[in-house]
C-alpha positions in Angstrom: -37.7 66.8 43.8 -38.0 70.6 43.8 -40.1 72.1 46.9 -42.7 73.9 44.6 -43.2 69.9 43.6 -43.4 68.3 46.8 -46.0 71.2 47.7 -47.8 70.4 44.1 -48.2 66.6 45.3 -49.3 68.0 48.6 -52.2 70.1 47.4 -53.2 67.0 45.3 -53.7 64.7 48.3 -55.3 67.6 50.3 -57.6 67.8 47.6 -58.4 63.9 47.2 -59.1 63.6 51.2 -61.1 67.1 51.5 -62.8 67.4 48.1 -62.9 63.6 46.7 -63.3 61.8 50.4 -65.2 63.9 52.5 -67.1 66.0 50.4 -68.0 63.2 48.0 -67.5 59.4 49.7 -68.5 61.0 52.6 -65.4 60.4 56.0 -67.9 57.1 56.9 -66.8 55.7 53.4 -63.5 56.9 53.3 -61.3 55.7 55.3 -58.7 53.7 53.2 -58.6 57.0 51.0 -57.6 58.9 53.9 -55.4 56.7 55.0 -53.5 56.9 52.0 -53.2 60.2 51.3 -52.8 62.0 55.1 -49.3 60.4 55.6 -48.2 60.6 52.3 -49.4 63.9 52.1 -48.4 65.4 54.6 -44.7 64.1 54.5 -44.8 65.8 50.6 -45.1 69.2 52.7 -42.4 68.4 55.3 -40.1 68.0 52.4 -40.8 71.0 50.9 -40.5 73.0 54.1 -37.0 70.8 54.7 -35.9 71.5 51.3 -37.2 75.4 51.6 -35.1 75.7 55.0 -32.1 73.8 53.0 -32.2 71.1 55.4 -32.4 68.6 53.0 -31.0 67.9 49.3 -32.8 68.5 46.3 -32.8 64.4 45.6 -33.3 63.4 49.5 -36.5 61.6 50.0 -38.6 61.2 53.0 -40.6 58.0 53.3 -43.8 57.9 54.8 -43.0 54.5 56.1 -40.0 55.8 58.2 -43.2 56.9 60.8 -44.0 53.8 61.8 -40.7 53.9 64.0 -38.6 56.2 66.5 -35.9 55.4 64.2 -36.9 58.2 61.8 -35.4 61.3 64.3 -32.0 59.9 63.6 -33.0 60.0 60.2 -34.0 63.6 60.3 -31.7 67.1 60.5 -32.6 69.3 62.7 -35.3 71.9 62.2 -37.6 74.1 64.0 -40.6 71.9 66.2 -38.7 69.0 65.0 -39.8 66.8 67.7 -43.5 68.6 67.8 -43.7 67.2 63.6 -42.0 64.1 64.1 -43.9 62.8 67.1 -47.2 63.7 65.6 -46.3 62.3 62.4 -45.3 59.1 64.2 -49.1 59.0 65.4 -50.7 59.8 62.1 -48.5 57.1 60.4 -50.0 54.8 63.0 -53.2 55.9 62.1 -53.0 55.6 58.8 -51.9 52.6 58.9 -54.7 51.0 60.4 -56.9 52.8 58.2 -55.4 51.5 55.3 -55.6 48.2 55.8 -58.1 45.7 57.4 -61.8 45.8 58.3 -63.3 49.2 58.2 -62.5 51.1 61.3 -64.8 53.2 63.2 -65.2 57.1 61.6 -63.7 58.5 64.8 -60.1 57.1 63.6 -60.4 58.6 60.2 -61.5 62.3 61.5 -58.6 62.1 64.0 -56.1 61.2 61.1 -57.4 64.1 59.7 -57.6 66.3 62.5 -53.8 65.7 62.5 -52.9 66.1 59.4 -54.6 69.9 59.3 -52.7 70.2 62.9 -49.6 69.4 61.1 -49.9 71.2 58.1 -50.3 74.3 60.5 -47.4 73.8 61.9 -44.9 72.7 59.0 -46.4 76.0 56.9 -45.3 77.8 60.3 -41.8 76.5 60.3 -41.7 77.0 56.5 -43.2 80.4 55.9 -43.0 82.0 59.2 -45.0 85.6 58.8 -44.8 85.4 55.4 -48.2 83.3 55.0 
């Protein structure tokens, strides 16, 4: 997929978990919807940023499931805060995870999934855009 694509399906989960979940559901009620769309989300913008820097090919694709394992750096070029990204990837997959599936969780795990996912978008549009934005 093209960069301007993967940042497309970015701002599309962005919007589900800020406009759709919390604004709407409410975080209490929301927690499989974040859970969903934080990891998924957020691994749309590291391949943008991979594909930006030319790290990655155009039809290379990162799975959000390669998070839930240590495995993924050898999976991974090298880029700028690489480990920074991965390692805090590797904790919102975990997150996610949990929020995805089972008994509702308490509303603390979902606004720490999400307080990572903005941390991580932060950095990734660092790495990606440097001054420029």
């Amino acid at each position: 997929m093209r960069p301007e694509k993967h940042l497309e399906a970015f701002e599309e989960r962005k919007e589900t978990i800020f406009k759709w979940a919390i604004e709407v559901r409410g975080l209490e009620n929301s927690q499989r919807i974040i859970g969903d769309n934080a990891s998924k989300g957020i691994v749309e913008l590291l391949s943008a940023c991979l594909h930006k820097e030319k790290k990655i090919e155009e039809g290379f694709q990162i799975n959000h499931t390669w998070f839930k394992s240590e495995k993924v750096f050898g999976r991974l070029p090298e880029f700028r805060n690489r480990a920074a990204i991965i390692n805090k990837m590797l904790e919102l997959e975990k997150i996610c995870e949990k929020l995805s599936y089972g008994a509702p969780k308490q509303a603390e795990m979902a606004r720490k999934a999400v307080e990572i996912f903005q941390g991580l978008e932060r950095i990734i549009k660092e790495v990606m855009y440097g001054g420029e934005k």
